[in-house]
Each structure stands twice: as C-alpha cells, then as structure tokens.
BABA-808170 format. One record per atom (N, C-alpha, C): x, y, z. Coordinates in steps of 0.2 Angstrom, whole numbers, padded with zeros to 4 digits, always signed. Atoms other than C-alpha are relative to their C-alpha. Example, Ala and Ser with C-alpha at 12.3 -4.5 7.8 and 13.67 -1.06 7.14 Angstrom:
BEGIN
+0004-0006+0000 +0062-0022+0039 +0004+0006+0000 -0004-0006-0001 +0068-0005+0036 -0004+0005+0003 
//
This chain:
BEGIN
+0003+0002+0007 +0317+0043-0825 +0006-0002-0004 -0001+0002+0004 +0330+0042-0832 +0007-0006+0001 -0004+0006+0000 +0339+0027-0822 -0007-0006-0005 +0004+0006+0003 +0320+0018-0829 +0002+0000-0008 -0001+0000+0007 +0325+0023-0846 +0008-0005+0000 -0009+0005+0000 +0345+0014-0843 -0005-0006+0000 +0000+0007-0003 +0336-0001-0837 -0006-0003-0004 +0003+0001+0006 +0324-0002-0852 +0003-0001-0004 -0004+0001+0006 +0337-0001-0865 +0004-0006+0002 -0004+0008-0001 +0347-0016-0855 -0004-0005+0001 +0006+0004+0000 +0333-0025-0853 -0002-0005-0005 -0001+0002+0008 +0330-0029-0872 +0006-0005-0003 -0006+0003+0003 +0347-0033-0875 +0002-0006+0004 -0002+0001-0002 +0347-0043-0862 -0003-0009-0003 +0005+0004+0003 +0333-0056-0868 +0001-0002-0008 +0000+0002+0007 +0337-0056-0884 +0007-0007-0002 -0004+0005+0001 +0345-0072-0890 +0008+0001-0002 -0007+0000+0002 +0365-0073-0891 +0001+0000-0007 -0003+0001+0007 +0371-0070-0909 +0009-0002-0001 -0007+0002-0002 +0385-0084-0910 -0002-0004-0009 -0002+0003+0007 +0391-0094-0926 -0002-0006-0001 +0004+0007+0001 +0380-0112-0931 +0007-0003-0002 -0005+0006-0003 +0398-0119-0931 +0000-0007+0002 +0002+0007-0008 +0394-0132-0916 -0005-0006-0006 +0006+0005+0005 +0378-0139-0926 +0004-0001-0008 -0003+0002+0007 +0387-0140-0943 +0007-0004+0000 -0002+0003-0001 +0401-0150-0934 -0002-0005+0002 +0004+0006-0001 +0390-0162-0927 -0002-0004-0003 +0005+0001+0005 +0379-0164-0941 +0006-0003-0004 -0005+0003+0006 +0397-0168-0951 +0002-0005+0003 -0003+0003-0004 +0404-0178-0937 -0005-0007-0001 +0004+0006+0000 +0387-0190-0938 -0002-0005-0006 -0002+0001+0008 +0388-0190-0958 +0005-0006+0000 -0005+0003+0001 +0405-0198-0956 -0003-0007+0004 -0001+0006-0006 +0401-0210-0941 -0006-0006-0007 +0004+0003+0008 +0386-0217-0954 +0003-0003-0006 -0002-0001+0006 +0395-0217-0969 +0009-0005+0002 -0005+0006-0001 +0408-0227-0959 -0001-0006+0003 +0005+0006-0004 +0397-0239-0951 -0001-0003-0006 +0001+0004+0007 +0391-0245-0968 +0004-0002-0003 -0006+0004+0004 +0408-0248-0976 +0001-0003+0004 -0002+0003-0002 +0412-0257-0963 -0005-0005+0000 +0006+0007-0002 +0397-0269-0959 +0002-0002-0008 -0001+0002+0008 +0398-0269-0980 +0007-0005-0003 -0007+0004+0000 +0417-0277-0979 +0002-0005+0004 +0000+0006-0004 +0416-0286-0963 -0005-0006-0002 +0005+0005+0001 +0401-0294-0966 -0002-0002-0009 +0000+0005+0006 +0403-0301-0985 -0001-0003+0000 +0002+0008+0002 +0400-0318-0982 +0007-0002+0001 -0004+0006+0000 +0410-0334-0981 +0004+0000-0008 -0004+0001+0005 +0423-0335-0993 -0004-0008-0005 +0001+0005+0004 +0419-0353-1001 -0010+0000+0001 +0008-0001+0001 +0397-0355-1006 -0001-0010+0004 +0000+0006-0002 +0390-0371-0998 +0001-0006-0004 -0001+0008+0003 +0392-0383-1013 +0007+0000-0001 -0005+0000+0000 +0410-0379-1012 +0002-0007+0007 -0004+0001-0005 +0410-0387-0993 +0001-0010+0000 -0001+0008+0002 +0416-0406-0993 -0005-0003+0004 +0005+0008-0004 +0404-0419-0986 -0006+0004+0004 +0008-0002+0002 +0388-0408-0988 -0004-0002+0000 +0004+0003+0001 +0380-0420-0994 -0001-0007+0003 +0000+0007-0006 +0386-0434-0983 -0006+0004+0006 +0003-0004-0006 +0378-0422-0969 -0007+0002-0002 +0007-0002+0000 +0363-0418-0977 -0005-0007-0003 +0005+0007-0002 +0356-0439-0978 +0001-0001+0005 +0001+0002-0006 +0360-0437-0962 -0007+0003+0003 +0004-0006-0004 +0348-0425-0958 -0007-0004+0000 +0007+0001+0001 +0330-0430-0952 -0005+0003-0003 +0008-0001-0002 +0312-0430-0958 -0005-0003+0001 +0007+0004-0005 +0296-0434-0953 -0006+0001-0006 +0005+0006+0007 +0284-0444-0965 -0006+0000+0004 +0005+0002-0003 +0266-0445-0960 -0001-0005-0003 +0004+0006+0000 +0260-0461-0955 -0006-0002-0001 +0006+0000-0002 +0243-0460-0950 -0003+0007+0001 +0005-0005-0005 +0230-0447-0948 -0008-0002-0001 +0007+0005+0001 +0215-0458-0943 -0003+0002+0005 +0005+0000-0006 +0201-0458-0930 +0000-0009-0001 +0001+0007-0003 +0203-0474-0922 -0007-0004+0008 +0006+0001-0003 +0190-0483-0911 +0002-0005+0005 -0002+0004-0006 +0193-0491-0893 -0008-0001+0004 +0003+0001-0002 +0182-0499-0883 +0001-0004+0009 -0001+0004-0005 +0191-0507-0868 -0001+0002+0007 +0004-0004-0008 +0182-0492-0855 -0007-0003+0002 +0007+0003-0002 +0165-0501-0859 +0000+0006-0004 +0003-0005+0001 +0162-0486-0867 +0003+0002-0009 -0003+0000+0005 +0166-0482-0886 +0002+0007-0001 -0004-0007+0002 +0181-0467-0890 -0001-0001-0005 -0004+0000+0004 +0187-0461-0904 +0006+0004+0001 -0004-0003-0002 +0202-0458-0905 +0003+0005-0006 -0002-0005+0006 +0210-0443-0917 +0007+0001+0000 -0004+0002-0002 +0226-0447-0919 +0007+0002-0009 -0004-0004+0004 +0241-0438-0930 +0008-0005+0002 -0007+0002-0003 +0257-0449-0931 +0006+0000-0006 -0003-0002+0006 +0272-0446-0941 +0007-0004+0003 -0007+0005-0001 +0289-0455-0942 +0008+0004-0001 -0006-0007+0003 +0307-0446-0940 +0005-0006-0004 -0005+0005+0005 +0318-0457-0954 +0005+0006-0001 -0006-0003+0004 +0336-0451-0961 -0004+0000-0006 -0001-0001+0009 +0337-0444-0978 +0000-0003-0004 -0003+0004+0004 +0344-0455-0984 -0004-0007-0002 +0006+0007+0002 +0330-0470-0981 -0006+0003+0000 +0004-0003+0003 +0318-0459-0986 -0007+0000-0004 +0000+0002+0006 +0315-0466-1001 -0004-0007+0001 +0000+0004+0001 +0315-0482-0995 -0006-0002+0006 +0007+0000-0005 +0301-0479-0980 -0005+0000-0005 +0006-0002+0006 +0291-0471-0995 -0002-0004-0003 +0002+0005+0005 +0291-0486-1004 -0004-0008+0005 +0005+0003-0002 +0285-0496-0990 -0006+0003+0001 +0006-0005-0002 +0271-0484-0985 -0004-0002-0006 +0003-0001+0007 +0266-0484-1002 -0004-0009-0002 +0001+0006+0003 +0266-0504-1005 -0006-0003+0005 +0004+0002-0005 +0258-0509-0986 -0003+0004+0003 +0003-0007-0001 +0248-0494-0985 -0007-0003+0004 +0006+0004-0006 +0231-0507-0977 +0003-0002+0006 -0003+0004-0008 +0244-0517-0967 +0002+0004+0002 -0001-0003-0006 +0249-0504-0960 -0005+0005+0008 +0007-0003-0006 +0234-0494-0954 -0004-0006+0003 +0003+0008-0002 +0226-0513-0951 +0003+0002+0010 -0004+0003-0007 +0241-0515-0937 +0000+0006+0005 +0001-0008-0004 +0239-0496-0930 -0006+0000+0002 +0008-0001+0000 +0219-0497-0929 -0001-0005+0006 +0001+0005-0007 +0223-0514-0919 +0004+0003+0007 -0004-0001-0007 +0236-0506-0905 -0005+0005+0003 +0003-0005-0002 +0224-0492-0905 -0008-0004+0005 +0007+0002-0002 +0208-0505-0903 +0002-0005+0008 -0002+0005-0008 +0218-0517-0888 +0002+0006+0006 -0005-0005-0005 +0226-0502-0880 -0005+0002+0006 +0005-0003-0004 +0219-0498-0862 -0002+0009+0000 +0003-0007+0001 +0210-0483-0858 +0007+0004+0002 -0005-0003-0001 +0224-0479-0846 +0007+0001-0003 -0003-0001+0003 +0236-0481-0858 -0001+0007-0005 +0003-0005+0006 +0225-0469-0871 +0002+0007+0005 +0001-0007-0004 +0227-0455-0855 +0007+0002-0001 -0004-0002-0003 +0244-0456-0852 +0004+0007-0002 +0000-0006+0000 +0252-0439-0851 +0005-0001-0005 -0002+0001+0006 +0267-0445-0860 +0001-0003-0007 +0001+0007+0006 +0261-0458-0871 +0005-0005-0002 -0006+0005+0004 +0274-0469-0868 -0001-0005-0001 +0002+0007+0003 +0265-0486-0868 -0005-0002-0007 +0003+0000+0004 +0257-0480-0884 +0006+0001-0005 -0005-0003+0005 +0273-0473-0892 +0003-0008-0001 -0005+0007-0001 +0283-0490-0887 -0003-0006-0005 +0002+0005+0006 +0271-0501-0896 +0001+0003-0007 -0001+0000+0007 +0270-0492-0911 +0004+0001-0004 -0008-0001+0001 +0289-0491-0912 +0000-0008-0001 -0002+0007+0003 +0290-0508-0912 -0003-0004-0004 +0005+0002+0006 +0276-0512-0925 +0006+0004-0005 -0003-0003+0005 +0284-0499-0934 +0007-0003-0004 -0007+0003+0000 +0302-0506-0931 -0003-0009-0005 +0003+0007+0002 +0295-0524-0939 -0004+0001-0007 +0001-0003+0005 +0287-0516-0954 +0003+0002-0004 -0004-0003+0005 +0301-0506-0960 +0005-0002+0000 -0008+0005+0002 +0316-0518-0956 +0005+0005+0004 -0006-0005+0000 +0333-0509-0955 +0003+0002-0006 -0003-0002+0009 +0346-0503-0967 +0006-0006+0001 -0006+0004+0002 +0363-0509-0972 +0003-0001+0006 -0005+0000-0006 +0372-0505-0954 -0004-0003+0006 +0006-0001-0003 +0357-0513-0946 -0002+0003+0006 +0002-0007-0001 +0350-0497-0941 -0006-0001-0001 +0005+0000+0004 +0332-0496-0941 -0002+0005-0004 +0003-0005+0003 +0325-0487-0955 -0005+0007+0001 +0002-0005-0006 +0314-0477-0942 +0004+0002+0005 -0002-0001-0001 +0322-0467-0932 -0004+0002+0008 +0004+0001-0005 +0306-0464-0919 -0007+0003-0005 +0008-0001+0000 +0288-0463-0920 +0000+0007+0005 +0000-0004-0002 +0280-0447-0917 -0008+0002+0000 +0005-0001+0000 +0264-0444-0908 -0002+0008-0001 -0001-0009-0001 +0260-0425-0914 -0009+0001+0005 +0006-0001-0003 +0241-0427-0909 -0006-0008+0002 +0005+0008-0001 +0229-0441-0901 -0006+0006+0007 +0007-0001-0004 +0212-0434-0895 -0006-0005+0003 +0004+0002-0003 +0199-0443-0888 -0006+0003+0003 +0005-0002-0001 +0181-0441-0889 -0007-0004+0001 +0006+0004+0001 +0165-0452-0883 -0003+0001-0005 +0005+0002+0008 +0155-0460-0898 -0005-0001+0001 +0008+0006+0000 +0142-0470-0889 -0005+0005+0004 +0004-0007-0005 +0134-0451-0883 -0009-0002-0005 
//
C-alpha cells in the first residue's frame, strides 16, 4: 500500500505541465516586431520613387506623338450579295494612327464622313463570299488599307497617316431568311 501511495503522489507531479519562464515566446514575439518594423523602413526608402517626375524627362513628349491610337472608322451592317444569297455583314473597324496625326485623321473623318462609308459599303458589297470567311481577313483587311491609305494621304515624311486598319469585328448573318 504504501508503494501505491509513492506511485500516486509521483503520478500528479508527473502530468502536470513544466513551470518554466515565457522567456522563448516573448523573444520571438520581439524578434517578429523588429523584423516587421524593418521590413517597412526599408521598402519605405528603397522604394520612394524615381528621383526626377515624368515632365521632368526630356523628349516625353516627342514619345508620347509617337504613341498609337485607334479611331473608329466604321460600325455598320453592310450588305453582300455575291453567294446568291443576301448577308449582312456587322462589322466594327477602327484605324491605328500616331498621336500626332490624330487630329488631322479626325478632320478628315469628320469632312468625308459619306465618302467614306460610300467606299467601305462598296468593298463590303463587291467582296467575295470567300473573302467575307477568311480566317484571317487578309483580303478584306488589304483593300480597306488601301482605300484607307488613298483617303487619308500621308504626312510630312511621306508616311501614311494610318498606320493599319483594324478589323475588331465582322459578323455575318443571312437576310434573305
């Protein structure tokens, strides 16, 4: 009995959680603090920015008539017949110009706004079927680059003022159902 009484009393002691000092976790916890707290100063210092702001940099503006965008030309339903059979076609086109002639696309658009959908309605109406299919639309792109190029001229460095035509969409739907 009185080894079961020893072996009850160490028993207890034995189970019961170690009483040691939160030391460890209050080092880590200060250790993670710091790592933090130096992470931000630093991203904070290294990553300030460029010294000089962009209107500082020279020939920014030369670079930025360089830059392209895209003008819509046309968003029309056009009308082919050359399957026997009457499409329409639904057709989204847009033109990529420099910056810089812009301005001066915008002023024909604006002046020859019939002549132009006129001459687009015709490529659409002579254009074969097989041409209307093609996967890449090159024999539709080609013409209306070259109408286009003939419309808008060039510039100073005879350059044309389009830079390409840009077919974003052409659907095709039978009409004569």
């Amino acid at each position: 009995m009185a080894d079961e009484q020893e072996n009850q009393d160490q028993a207890p002691a034995a189970e019961a959680p170690p009483k040691g000092s939160k030391l460890p976790i209050i080092i880590v916890a200060a250790l993670m603090l710091a790592e933090g707290v130096l992470v931000y100063l630093g991203v904070g210092i290294l990553g300030s920015g460029p010294s000089q702001t962009a209107a500082e940099i020279q020939g920014l503006d030369e670079l930025d008539r360089e830059q392209q965008v895209e003008i819509l030309l046309s968003e029309e339903r056009f009308q082919n017949m050359q399957s026997g059979r009457v499409w329409g076609w639904q057709a989204e086109i847009y033109l990529k110009v420099r910056q810089k002639n812009q301005e001066k696309v915008q002023a024909v658009l604006d002046r020859d706004a019939a002549e132009i959908k006129e001459g687009i309605a015709l490529i659409f109406r002579r254009a074969e079927d097989r041409n209307l299919r093609e996967p890449g639309l090159e024999t539709l792109s080609r013409q209306l680059t070259t109408f286009v190029h003939k419309v808008f001229g060039v510039d100073g460095q005879d350059e044309p003022l389009v830079e390409r035509v840009i077919l974003a969409k052409l659907k095709g739907n039978p009409e004569d159902i």
